[in-house]
C-alpha positions in Angstrom: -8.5 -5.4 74.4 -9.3 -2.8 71.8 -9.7 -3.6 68.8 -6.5 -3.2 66.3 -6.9 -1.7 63.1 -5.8 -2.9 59.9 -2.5 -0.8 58.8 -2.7 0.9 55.6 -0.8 0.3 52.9 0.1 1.6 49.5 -2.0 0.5 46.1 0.6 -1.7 44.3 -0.8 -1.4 40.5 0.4 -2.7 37.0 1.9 -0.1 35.4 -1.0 1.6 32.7 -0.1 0.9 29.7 0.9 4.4 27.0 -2.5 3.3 25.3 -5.0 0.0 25.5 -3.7 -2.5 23.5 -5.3 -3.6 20.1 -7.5 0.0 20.7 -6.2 2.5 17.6 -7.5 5.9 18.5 -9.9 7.5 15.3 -7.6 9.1 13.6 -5.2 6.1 13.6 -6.5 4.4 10.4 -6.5 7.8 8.3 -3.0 8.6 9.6 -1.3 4.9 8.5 -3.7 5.1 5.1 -1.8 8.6 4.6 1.6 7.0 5.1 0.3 4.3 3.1 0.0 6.0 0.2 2.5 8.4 0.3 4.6 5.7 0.0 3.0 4.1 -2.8 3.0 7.4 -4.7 6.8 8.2 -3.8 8.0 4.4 -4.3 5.7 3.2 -7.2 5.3 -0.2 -5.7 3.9 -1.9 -2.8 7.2 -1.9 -0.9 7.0 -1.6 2.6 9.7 -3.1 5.1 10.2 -4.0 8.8 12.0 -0.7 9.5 9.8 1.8 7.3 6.7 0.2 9.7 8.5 1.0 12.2 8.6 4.7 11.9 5.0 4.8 10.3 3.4 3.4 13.5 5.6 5.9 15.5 4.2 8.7 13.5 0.7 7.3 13.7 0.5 7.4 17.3 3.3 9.6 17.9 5.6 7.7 19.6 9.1 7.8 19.4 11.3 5.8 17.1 14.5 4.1 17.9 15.8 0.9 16.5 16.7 -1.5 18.3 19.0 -4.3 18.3 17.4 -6.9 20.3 14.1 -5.5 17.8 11.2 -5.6 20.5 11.5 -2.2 21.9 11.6 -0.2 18.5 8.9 2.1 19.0 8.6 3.9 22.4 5.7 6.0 24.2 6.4 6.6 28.3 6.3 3.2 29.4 5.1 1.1 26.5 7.6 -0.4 23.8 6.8 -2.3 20.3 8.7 -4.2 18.2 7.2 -3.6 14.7 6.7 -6.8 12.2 5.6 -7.2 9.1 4.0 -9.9 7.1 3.4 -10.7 3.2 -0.2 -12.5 2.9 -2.0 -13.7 -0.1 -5.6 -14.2 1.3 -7.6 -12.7 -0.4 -10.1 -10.6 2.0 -8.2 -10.0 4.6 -11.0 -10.5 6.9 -10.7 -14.2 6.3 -6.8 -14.0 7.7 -6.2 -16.3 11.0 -2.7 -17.2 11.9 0.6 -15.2 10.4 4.0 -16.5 11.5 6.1 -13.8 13.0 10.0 -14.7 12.6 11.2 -13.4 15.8 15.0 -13.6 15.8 17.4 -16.3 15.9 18.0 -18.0 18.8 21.0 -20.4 19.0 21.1 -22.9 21.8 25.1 -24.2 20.7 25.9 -19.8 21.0 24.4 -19.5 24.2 24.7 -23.2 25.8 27.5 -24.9 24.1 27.8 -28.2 22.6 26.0 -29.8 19.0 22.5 -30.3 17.9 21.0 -32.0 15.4 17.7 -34.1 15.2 18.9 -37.3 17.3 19.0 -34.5 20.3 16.1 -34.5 23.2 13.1 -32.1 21.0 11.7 -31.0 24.2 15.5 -30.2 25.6 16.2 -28.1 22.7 12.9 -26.2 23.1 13.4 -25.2 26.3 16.3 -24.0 25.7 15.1 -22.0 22.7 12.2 -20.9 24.3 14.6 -19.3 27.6 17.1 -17.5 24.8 13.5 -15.5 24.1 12.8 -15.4 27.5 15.7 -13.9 28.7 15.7 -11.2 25.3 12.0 -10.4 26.6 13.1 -9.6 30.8 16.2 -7.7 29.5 13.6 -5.2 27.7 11.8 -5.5 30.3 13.9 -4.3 33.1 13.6 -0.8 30.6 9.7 -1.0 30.0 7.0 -1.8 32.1 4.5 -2.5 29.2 5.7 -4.5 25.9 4.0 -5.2 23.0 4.3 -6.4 19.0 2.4 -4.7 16.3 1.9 -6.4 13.1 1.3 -5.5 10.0 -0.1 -8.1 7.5 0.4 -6.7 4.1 -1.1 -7.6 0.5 1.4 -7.8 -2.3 0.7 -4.3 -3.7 -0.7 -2.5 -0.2 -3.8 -2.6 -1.7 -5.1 -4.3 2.2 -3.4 -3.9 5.4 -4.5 -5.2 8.5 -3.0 -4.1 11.8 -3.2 -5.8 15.9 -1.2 -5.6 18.6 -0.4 -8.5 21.1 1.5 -8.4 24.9 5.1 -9.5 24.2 5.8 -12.3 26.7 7.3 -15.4 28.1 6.5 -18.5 27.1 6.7 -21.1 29.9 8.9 -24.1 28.2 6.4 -26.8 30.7 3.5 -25.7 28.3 4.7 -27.0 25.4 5.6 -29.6 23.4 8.4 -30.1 20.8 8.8 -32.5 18.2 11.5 -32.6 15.2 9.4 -32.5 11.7 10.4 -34.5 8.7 12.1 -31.3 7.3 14.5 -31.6 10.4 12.8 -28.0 12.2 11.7 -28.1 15.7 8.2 -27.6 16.1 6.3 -26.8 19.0 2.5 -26.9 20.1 0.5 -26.2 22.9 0.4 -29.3 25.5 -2.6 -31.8 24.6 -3.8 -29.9 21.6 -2.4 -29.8 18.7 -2.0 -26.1 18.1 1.2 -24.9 16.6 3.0 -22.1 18.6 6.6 -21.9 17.2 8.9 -23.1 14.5 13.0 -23.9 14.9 15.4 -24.3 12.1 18.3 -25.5 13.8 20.3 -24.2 10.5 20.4 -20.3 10.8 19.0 -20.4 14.1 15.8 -18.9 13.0 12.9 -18.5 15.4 9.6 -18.1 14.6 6.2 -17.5 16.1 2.9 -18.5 14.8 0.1 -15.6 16.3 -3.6 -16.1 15.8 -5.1 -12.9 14.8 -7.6 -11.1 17.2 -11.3 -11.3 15.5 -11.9 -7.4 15.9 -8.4 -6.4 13.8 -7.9 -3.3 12.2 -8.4 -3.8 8.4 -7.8 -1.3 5.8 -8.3 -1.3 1.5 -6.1 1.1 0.3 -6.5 3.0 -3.2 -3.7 2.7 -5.3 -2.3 6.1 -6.5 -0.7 7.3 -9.3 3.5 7.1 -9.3 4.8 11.1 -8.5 6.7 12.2 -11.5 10.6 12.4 -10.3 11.4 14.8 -12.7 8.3 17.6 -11.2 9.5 16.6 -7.9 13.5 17.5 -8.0 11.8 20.5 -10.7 9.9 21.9 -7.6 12.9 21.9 -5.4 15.6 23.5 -7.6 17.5 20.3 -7.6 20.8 21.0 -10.0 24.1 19.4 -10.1 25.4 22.2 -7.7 23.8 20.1 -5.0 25.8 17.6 -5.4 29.6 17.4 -4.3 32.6 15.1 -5.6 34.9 14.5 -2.8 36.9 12.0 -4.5 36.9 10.9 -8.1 
């Protein structure tokens, strides 16, 4: 009998990603240092919030930005969607920074589930059941984009040091985990038989939150602080007069 030959069959690949993950292109730290000071010039402080990054990292890698209500998918390129965060931290070099706690929307077991909770409730019950709220936010965005991702930005109190990473936006498995109610009456949960933190509960408010190492090779910047534009030059060297402005009702 001759011998049969094997049929061939298509390549079934992960979708590629828009652009590697955690890998800025050169021009990337110049672009968001730009950004950065522009808005430190045009604001006079180091105010930066969740939506402005937003739009800043869509510029820097021109992307697309569209805000979001679930807030995972707010910047979009092809096939690849970020949600944009931003976090306030006081270390000093920023090269010494570990761990930032990302509050990642507010996931409420009695909305989705029903019933009461408080502290006498099963911890590990409630976690999974927190834990599948964010799993089923992350397959709905999903279904739209092959390749999801977070990008933080950890942030000094005047922008004088930014630091910037990406990481996969996932699933969490509610079996790999453990979940215990603190003294402060929050749900905690850490990775089984170690006693790494990966998520925080407050049962009032709902609030979920994510605590993310930071990847040793992140982008870190020192800004210089410029000098606040003059407002008066600036509507000067536009013509700005009160015939812009319209009264529709007094």
């Amino acid at each position: 009998m001759a011998k049969r030959n094997s049929p061939k069959l298509r390549t079934v690949n992960k979708s590629v990603a828009a652009f590697p993950l955690n890998q800025f292109n050169s021009d990337f730290p110049y672009l968001l240092g730009q950004e950065i000071v522009y808005l430190l010039a045009s604001k006079g402080r180091g105010d930066l919030e969740g939506s402005e990054w937003e739009q800043i990292f869509a510029i820097c890698i021109g992307a697309d930005w569209k805000p979001s209500n679930v807030g995972l998918d707010d910047v979009v390129m092809g096939n690849t969607a970020c949600g944009a965060k931003t976090v306030k931290s006081n270390v000093k070099d920023f090269k010494n920074l570990k761990q930032v706690r990302l509050i990642s929307g507010r996931n409420s077991p009695v909305y989705s589930y029903g019933g009461t909770i408080d502290i006498t409730a099963d911890p590990n019950e409630v976690g999974e059941q927190v834990l599948e709220i964010w799993n089923e936010r992350v397959s709905s965005v999903r279904e739209k984009f092959k390749n999801l991702r977070t990008v933080v930005l950890v942030k000094s109190n005047d922008l004088s040091q930014v630091a910037v990473f990406e990481f996969d936006t996932i699933r969490y498995d509610p079996e790999l985990f453990n979940f215990i109610w603190n003294p402060r009456g929050n749900l905690e949960g850490f990775i089984k038989g170690t006693t790494t933190k990966r998520f925080t509960w407050q049962p009032h408010g709902s609030q979920f939150t994510i605590h993310e190492e930071i990847p040793e090779h992140t982008l870190i910047l020192t800004i210089k602080q410029p000098e606040r534009l003059d407002k008066e030059k600036i509507l000067d060297a536009i013509g700005f007069d009160k015939s812009w402005v319209t009264i529709e009702r007094k």
